[in-house]
Jmol script that loads the backbone (N, CA, C; Angstrom):
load data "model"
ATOM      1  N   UNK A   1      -3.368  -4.171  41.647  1.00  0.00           N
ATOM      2  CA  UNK A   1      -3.301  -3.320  40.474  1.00  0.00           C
ATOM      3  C   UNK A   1      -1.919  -3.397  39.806  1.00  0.00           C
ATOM      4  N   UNK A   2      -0.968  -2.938  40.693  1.00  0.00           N
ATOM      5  CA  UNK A   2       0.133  -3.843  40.330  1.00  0.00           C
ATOM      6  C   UNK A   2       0.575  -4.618  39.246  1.00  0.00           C
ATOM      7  N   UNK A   3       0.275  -5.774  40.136  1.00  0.00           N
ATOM      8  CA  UNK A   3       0.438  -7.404  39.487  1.00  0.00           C
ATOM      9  C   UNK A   3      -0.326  -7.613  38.330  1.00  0.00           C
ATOM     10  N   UNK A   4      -1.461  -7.072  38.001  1.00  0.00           N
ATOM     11  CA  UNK A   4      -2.355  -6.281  36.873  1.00  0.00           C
ATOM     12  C   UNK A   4      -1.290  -5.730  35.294  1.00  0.00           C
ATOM     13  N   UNK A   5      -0.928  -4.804  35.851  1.00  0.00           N
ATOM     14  CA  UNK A   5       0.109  -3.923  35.051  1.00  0.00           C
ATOM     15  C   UNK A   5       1.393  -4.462  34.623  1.00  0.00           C
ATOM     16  N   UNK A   6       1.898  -5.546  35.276  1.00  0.00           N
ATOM     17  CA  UNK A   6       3.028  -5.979  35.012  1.00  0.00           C
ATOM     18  C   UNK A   6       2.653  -7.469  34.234  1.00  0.00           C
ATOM     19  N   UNK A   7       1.511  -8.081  34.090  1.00  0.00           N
ATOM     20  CA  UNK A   7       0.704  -9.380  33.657  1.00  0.00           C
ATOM     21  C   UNK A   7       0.376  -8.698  32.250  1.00  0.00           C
ATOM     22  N   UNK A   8      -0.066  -7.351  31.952  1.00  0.00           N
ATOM     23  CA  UNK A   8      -0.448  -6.897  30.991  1.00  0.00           C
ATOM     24  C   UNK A   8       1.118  -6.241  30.028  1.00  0.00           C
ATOM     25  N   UNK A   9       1.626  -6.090  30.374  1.00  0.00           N
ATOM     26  CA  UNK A   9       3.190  -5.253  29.998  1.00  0.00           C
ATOM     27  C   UNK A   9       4.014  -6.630  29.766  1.00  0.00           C
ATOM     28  N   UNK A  10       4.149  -7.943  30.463  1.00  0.00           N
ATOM     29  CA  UNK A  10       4.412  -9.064  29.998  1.00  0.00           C
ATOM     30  C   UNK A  10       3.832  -9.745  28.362  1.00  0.00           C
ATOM     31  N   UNK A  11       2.590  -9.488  28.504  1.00  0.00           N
ATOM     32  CA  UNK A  11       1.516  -9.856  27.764  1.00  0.00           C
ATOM     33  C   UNK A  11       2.146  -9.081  26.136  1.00  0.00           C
ATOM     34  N   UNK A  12       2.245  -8.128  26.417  1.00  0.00           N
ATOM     35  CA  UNK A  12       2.410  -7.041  25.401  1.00  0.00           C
ATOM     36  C   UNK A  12       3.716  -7.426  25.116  1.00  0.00           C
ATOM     37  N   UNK A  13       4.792  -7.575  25.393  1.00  0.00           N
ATOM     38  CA  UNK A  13       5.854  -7.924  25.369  1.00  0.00           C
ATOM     39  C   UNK A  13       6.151  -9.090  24.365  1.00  0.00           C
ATOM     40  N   UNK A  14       5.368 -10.093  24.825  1.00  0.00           N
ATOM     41  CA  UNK A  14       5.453 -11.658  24.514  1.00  0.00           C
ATOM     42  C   UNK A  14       4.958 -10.916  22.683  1.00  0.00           C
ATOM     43  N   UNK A  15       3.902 -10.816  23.218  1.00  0.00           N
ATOM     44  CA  UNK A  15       2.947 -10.539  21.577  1.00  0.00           C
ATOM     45  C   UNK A  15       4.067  -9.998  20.226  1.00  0.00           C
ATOM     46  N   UNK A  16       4.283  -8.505  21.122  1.00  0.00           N
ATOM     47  CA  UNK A  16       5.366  -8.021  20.319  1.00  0.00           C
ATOM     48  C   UNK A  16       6.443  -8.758  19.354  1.00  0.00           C
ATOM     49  N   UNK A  17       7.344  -9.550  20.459  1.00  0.00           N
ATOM     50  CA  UNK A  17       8.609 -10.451  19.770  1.00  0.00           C
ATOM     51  C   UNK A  17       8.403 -11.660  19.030  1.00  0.00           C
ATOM     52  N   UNK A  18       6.402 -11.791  19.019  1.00  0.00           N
ATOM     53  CA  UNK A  18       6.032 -12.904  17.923  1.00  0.00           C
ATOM     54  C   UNK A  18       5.909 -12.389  16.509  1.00  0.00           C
ATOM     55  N   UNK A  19       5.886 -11.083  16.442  1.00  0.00           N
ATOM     56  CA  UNK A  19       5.692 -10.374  15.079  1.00  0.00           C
ATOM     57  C   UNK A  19       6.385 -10.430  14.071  1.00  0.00           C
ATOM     58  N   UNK A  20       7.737 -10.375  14.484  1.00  0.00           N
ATOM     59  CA  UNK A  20       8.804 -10.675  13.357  1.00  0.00           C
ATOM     60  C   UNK A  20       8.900 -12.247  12.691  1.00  0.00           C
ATOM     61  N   UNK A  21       8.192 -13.024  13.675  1.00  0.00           N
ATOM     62  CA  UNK A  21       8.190 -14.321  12.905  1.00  0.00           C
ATOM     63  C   UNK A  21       7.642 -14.592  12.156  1.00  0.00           C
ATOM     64  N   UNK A  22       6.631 -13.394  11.816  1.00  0.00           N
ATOM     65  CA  UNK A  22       5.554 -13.586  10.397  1.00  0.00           C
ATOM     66  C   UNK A  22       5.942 -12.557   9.150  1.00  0.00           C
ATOM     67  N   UNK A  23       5.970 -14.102   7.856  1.00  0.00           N
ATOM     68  CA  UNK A  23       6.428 -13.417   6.902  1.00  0.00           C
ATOM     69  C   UNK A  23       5.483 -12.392   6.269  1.00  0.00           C
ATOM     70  N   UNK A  24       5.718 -11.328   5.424  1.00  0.00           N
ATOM     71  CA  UNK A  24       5.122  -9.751   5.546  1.00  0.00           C
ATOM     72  C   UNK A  24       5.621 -10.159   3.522  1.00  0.00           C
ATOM     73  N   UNK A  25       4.680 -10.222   3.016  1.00  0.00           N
ATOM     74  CA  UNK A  25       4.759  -9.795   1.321  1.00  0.00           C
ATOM     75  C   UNK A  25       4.213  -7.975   1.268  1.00  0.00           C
ATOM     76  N   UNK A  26       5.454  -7.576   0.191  1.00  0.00           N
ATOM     77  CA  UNK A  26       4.824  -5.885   0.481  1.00  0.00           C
ATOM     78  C   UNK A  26       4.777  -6.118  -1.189  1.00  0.00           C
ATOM     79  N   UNK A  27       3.876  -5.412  -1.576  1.00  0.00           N
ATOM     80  CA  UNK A  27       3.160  -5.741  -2.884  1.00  0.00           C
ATOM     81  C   UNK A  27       2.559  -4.308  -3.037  1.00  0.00           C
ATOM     82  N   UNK A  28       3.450  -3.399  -3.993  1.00  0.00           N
ATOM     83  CA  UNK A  28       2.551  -2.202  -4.239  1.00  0.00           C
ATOM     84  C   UNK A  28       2.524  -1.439  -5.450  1.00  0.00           C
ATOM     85  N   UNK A  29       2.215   0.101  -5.402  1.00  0.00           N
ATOM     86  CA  UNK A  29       1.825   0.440  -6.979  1.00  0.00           C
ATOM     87  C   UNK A  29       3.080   0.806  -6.976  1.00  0.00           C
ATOM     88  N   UNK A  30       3.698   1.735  -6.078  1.00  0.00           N
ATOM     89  CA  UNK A  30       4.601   2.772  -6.373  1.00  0.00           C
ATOM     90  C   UNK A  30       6.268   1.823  -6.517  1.00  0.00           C
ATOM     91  N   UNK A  31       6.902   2.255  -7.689  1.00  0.00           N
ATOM     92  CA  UNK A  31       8.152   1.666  -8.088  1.00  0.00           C
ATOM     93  C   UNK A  31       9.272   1.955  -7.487  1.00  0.00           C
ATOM     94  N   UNK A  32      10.203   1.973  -6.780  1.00  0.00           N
ATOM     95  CA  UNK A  32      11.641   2.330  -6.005  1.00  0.00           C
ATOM     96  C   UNK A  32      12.393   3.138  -6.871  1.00  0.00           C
ATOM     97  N   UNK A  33      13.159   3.505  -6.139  1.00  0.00           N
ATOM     98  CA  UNK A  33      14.173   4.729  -7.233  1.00  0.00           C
ATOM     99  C   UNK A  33      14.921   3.729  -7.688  1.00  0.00           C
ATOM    100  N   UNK A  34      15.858   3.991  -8.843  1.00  0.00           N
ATOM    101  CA  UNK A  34      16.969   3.454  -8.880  1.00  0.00           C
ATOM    102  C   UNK A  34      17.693   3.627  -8.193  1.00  0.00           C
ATOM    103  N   UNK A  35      18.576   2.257  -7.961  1.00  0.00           N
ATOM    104  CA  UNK A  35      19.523   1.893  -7.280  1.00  0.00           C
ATOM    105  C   UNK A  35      20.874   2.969  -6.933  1.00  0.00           C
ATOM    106  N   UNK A  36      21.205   3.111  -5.544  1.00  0.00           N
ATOM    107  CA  UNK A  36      22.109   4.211  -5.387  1.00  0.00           C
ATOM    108  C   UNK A  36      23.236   3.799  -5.779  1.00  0.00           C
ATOM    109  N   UNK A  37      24.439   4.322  -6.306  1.00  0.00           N
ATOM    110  CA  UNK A  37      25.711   3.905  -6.351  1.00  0.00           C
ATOM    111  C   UNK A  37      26.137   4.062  -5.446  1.00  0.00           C
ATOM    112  N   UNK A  38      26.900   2.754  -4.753  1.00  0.00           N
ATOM    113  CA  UNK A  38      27.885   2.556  -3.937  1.00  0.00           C
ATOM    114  C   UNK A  38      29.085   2.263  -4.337  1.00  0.00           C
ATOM    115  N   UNK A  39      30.388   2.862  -3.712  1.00  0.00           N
ATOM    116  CA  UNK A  39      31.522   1.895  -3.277  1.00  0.00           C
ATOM    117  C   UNK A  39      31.596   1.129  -2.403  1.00  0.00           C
ATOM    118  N   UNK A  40      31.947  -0.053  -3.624  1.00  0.00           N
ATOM    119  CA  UNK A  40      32.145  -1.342  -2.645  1.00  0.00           C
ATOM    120  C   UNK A  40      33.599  -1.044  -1.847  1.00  0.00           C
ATOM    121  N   UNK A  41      34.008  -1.071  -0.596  1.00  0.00           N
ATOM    122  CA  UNK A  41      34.815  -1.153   0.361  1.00  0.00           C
ATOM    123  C   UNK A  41      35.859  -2.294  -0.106  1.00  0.00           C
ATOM    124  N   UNK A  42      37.424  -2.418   0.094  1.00  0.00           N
ATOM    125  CA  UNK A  42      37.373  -3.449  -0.269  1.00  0.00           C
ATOM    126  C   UNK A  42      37.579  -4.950   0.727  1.00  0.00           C
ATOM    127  N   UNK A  43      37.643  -5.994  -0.112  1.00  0.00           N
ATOM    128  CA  UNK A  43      36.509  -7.454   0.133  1.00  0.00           C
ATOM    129  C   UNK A  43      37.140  -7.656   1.930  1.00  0.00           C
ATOM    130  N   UNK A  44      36.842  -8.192   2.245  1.00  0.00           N
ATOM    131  CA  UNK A  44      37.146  -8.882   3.514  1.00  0.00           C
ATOM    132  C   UNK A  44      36.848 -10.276   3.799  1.00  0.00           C
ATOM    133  N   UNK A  45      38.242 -10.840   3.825  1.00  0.00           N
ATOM    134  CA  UNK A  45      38.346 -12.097   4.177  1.00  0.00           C
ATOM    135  C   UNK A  45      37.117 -12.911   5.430  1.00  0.00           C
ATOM    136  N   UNK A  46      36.006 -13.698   4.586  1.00  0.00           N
ATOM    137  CA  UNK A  46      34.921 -14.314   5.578  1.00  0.00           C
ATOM    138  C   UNK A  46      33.597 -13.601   5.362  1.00  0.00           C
ATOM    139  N   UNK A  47      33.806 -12.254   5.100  1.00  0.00           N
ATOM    140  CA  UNK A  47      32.524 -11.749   4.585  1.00  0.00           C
ATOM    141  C   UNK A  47      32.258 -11.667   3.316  1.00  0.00           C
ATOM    142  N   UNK A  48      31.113 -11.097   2.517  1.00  0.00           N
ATOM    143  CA  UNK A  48      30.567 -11.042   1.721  1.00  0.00           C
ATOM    144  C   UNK A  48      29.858  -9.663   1.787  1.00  0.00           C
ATOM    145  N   UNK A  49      30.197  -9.142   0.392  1.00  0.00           N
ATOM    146  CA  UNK A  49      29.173  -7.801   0.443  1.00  0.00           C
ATOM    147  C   UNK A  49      27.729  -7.894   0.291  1.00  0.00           C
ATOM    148  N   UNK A  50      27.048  -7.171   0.576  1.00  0.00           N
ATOM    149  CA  UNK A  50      25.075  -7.135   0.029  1.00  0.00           C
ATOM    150  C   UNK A  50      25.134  -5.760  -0.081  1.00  0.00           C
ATOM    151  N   UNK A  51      24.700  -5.677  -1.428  1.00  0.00           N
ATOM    152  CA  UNK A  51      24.769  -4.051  -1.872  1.00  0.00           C
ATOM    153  C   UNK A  51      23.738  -3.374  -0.776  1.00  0.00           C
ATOM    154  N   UNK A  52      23.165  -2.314  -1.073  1.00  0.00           N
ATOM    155  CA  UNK A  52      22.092  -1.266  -0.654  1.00  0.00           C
ATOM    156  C   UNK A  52      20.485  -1.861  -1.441  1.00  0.00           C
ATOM    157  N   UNK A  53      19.673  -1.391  -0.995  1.00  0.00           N
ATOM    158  CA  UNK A  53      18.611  -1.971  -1.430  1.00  0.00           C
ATOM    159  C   UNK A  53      17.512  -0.292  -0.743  1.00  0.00           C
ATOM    160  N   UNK A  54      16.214  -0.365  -1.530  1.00  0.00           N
ATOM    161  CA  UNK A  54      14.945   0.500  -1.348  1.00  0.00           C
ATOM    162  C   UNK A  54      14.442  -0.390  -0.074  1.00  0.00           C
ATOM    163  N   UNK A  55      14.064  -0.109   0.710  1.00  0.00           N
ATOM    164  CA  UNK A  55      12.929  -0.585   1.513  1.00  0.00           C
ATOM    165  C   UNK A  55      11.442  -0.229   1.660  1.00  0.00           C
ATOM    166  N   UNK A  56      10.736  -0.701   1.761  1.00  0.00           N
ATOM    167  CA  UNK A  56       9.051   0.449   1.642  1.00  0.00           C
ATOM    168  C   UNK A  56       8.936   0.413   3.184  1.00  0.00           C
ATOM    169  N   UNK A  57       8.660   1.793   3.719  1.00  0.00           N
ATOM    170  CA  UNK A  57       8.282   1.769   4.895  1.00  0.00           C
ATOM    171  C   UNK A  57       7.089   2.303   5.132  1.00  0.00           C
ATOM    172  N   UNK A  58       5.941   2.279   4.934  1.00  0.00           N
ATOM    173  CA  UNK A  58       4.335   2.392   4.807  1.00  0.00           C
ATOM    174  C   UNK A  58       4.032   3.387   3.677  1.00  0.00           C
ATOM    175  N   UNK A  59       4.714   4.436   3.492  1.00  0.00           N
ATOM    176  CA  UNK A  59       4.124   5.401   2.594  1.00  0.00           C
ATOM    177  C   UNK A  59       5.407   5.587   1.387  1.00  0.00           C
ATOM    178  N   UNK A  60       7.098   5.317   1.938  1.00  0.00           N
ATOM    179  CA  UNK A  60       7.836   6.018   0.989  1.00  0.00           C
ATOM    180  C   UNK A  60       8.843   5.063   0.944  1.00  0.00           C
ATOM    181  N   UNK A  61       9.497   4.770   0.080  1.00  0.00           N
ATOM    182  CA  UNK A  61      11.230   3.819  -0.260  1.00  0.00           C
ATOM    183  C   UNK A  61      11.973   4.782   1.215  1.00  0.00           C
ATOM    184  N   UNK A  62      12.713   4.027   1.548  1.00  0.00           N
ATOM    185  CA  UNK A  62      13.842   4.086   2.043  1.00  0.00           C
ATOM    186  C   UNK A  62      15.326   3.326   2.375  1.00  0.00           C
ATOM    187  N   UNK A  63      15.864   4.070   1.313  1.00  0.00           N
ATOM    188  CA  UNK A  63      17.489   2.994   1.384  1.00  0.00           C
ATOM    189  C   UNK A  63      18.148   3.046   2.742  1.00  0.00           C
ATOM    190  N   UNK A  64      18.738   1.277   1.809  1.00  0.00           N
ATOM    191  CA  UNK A  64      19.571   0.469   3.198  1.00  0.00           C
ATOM    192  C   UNK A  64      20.764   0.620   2.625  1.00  0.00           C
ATOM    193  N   UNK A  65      21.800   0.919   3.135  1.00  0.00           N
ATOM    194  CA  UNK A  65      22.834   0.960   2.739  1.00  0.00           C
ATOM    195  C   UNK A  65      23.675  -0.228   2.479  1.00  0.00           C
ATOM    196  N   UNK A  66      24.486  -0.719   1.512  1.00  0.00           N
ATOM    197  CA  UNK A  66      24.926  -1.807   1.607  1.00  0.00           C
ATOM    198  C   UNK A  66      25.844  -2.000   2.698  1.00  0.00           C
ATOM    199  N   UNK A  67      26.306  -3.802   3.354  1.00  0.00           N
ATOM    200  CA  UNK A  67      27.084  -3.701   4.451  1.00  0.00           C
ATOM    201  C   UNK A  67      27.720  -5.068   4.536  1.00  0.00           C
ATOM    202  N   UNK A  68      28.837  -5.499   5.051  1.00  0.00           N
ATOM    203  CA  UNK A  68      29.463  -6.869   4.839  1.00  0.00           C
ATOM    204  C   UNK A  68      28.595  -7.357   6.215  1.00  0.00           C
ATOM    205  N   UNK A  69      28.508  -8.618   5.448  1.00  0.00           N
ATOM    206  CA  UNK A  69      27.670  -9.994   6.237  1.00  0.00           C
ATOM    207  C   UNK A  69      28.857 -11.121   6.379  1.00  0.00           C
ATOM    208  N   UNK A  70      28.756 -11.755   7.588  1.00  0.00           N
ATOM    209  CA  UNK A  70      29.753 -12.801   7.486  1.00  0.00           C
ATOM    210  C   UNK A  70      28.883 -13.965   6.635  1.00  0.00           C
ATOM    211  N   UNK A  71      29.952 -14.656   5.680  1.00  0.00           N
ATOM    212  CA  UNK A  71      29.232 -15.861   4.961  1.00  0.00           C
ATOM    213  C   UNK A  71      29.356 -16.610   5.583  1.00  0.00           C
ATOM    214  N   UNK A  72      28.727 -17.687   4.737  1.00  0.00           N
ATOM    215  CA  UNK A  72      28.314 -19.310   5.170  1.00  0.00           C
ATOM    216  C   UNK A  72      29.108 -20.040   3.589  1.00  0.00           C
ATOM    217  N   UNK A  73      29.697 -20.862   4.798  1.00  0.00           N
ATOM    218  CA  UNK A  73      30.282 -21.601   3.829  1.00  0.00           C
ATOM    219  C   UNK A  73      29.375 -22.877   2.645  1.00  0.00           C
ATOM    220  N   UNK A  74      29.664 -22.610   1.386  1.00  0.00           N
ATOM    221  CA  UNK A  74      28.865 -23.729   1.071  1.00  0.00           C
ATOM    222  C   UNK A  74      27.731 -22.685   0.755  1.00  0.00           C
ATOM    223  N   UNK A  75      27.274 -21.470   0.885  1.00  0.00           N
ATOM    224  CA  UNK A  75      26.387 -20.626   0.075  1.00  0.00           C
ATOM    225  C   UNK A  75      26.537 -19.293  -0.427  1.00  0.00           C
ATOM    226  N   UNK A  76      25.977 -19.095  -1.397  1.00  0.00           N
ATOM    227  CA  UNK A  76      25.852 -17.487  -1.908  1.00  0.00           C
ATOM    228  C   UNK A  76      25.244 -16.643  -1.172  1.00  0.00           C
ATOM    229  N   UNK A  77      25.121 -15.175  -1.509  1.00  0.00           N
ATOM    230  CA  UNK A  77      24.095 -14.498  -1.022  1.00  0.00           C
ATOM    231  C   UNK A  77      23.132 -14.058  -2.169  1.00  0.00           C
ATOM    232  N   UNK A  78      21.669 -14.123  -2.046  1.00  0.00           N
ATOM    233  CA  UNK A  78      21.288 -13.261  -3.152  1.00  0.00           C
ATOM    234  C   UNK A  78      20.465 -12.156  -2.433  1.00  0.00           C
ATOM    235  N   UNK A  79      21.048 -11.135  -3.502  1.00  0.00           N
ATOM    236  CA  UNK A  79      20.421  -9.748  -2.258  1.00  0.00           C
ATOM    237  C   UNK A  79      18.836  -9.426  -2.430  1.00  0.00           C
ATOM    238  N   UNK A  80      18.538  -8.870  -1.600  1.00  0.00           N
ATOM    239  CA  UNK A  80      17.115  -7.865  -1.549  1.00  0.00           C
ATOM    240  C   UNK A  80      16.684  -7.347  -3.577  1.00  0.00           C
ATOM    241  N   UNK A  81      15.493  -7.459  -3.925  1.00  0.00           N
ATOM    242  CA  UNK A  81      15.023  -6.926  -5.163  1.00  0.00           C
ATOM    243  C   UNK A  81      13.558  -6.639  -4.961  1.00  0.00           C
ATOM    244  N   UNK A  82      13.426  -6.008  -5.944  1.00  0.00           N
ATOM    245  CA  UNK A  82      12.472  -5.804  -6.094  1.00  0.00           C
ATOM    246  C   UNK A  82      11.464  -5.864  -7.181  1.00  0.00           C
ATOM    247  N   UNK A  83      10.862  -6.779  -7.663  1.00  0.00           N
ATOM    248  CA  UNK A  83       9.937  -7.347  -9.254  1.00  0.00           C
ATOM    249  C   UNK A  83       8.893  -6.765  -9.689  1.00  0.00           C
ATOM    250  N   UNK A  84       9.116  -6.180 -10.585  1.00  0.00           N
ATOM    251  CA  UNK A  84       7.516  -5.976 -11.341  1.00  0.00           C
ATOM    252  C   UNK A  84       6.941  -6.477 -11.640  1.00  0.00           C
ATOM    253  N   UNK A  85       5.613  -6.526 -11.767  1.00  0.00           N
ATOM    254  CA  UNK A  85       4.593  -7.431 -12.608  1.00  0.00           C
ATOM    255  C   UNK A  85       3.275  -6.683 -12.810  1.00  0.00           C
ATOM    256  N   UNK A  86       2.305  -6.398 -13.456  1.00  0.00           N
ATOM    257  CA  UNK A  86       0.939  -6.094 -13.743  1.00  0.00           C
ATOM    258  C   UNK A  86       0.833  -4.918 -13.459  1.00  0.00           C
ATOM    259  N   UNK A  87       2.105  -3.592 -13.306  1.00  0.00           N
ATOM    260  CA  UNK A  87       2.176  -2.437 -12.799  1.00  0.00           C
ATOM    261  C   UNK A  87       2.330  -2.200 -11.122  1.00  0.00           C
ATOM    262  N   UNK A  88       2.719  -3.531 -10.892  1.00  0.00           N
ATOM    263  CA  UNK A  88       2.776  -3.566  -9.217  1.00  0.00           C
ATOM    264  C   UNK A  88       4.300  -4.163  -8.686  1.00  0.00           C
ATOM    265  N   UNK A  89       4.392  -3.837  -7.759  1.00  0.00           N
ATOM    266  CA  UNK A  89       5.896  -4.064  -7.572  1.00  0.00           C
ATOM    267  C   UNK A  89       6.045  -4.828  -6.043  1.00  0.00           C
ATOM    268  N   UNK A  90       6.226  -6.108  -6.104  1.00  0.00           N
ATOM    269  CA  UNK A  90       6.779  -7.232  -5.098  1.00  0.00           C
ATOM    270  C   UNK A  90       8.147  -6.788  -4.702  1.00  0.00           C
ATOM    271  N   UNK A  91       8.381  -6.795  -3.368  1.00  0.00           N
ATOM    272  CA  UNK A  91       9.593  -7.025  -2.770  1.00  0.00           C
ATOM    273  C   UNK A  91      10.128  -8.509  -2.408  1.00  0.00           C
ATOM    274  N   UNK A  92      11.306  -9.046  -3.007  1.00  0.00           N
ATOM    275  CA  UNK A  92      11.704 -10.167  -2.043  1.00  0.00           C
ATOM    276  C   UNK A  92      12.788  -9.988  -1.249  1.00  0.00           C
ATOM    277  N   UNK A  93      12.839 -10.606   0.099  1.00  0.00           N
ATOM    278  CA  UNK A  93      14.136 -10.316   0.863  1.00  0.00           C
ATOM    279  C   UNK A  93      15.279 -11.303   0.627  1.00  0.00           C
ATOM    280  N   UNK A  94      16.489 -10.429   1.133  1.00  0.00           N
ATOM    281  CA  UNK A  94      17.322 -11.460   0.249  1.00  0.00           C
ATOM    282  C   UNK A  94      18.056 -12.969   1.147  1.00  0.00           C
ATOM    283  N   UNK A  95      18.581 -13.833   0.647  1.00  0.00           N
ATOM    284  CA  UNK A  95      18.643 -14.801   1.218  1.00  0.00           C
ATOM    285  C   UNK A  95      19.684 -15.834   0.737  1.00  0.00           C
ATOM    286  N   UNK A  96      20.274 -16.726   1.624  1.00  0.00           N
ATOM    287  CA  UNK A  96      21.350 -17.299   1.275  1.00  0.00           C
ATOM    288  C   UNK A  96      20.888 -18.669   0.384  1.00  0.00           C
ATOM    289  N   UNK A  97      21.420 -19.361  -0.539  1.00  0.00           N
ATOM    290  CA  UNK A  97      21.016 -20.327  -1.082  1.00  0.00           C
ATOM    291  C   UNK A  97      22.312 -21.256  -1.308  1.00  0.00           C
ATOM    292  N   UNK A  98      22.432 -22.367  -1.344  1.00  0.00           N
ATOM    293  CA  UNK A  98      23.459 -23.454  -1.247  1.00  0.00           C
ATOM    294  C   UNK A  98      23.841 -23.257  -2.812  1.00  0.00           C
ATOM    295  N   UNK A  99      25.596 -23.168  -3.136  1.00  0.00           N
ATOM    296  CA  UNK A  99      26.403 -23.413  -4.331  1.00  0.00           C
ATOM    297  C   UNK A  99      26.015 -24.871  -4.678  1.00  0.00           C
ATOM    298  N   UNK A 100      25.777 -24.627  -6.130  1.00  0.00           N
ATOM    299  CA  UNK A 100      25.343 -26.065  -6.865  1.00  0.00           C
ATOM    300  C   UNK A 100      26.337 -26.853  -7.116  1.00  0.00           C
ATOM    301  N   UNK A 101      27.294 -26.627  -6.846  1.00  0.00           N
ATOM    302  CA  UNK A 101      28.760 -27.606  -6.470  1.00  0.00           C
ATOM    303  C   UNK A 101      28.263 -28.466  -4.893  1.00  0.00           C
ATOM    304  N   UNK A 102      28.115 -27.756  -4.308  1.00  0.00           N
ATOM    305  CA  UNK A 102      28.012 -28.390  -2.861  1.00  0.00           C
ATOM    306  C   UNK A 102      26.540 -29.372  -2.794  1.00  0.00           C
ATOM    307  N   UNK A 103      25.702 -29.138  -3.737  1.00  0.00           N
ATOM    308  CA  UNK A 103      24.271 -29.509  -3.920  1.00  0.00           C
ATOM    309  C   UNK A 103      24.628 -30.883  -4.800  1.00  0.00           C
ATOM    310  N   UNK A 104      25.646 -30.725  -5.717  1.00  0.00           N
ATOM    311  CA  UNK A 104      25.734 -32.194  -6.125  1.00  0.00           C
ATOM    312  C   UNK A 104      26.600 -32.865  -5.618  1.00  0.00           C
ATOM    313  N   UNK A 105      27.805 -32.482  -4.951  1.00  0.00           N
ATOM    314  CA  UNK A 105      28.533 -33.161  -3.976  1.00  0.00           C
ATOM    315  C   UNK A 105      27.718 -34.238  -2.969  1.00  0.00           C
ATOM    316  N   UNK A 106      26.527 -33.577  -2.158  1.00  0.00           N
ATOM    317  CA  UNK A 106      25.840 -33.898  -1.307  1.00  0.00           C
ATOM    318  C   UNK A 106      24.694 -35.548  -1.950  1.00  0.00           C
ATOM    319  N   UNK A 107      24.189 -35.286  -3.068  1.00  0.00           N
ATOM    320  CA  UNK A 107      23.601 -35.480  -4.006  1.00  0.00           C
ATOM    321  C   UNK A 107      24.393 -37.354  -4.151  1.00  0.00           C
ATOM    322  N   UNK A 108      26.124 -36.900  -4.914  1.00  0.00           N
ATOM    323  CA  UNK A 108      27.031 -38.030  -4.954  1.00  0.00           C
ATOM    324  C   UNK A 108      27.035 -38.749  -3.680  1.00  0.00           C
ATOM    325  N   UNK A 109      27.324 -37.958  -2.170  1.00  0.00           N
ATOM    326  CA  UNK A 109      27.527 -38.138  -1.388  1.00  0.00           C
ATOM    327  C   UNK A 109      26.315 -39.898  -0.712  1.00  0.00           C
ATOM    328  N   UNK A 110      25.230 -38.964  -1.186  1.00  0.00           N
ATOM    329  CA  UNK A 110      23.982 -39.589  -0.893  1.00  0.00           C
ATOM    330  C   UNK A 110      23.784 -40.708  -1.407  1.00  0.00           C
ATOM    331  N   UNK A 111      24.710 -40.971  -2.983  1.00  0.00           N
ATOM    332  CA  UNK A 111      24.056 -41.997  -4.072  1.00  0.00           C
ATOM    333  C   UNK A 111      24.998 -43.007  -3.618  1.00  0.00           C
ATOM    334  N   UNK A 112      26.224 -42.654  -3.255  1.00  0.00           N
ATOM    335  CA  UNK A 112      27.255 -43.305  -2.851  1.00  0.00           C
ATOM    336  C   UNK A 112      26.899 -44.565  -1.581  1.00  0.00           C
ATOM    337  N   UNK A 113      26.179 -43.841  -0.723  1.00  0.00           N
ATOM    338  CA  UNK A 113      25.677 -44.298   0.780  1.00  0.00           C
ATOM    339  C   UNK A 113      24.643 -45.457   0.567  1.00  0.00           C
ATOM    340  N   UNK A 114      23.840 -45.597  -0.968  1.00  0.00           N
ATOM    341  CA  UNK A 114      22.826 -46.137  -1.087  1.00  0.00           C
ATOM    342  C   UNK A 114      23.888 -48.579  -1.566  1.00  0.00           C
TER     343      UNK A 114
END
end "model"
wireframe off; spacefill off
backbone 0.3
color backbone group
């Protein structure tokens, strides 16, 4: 019974920490507040700020507070938004994307090699 309980609590476990690997579109009626004002802190050498953002958590918005992220060299950050369209409101999460300096560097880099 045991060995039962601990096969099943494994089981549950495993399942669990596969969840976050699936991407989640939240797509709904209700619109986010406007954006809270923050002070930005000031900058710190290596990080990068990401403001505050709404989050939907099943029934209501709830803000994230903004917070320094260490960067990546060679990209931006673009933060968390949120889009309207057809009276419905898409969330995208936010995400780092490569400086278009470094994109054609790479680009030269490449044409060069040929």
């Amino acid at each position: 019974m045991r060995l039962r309980n601990l096969v099943f609590c494994l089981l549950m476990v495993i399942g669990t920490a596969a969840i976050p690997a699936v991407g989640v579109n939240i797509d709904i009626e209700i619109a986010p507040p406007r954006a809270r004002t923050e002070v930005v802190p000031p900058s710190r050498s290596g990080y990068v700020w990401t403001p505050g953002y709404w989050r939907w958590e099943g029934r209501r918005h709830v803000w994230v507070p903004g917070h320094w992220m260490r960067e990546r060299p060679g990209y931006y950050w673009v933060p968390e938004r949120w889009v309207s369209k057809n009276g419905r409101h898409q969330f995208e999460p936010g995400r780092w994307e490569r400086r278009q300096e470094d994109r054609e560097r790479r680009h030269e880099e490449r044409d060069r090699r040929r």
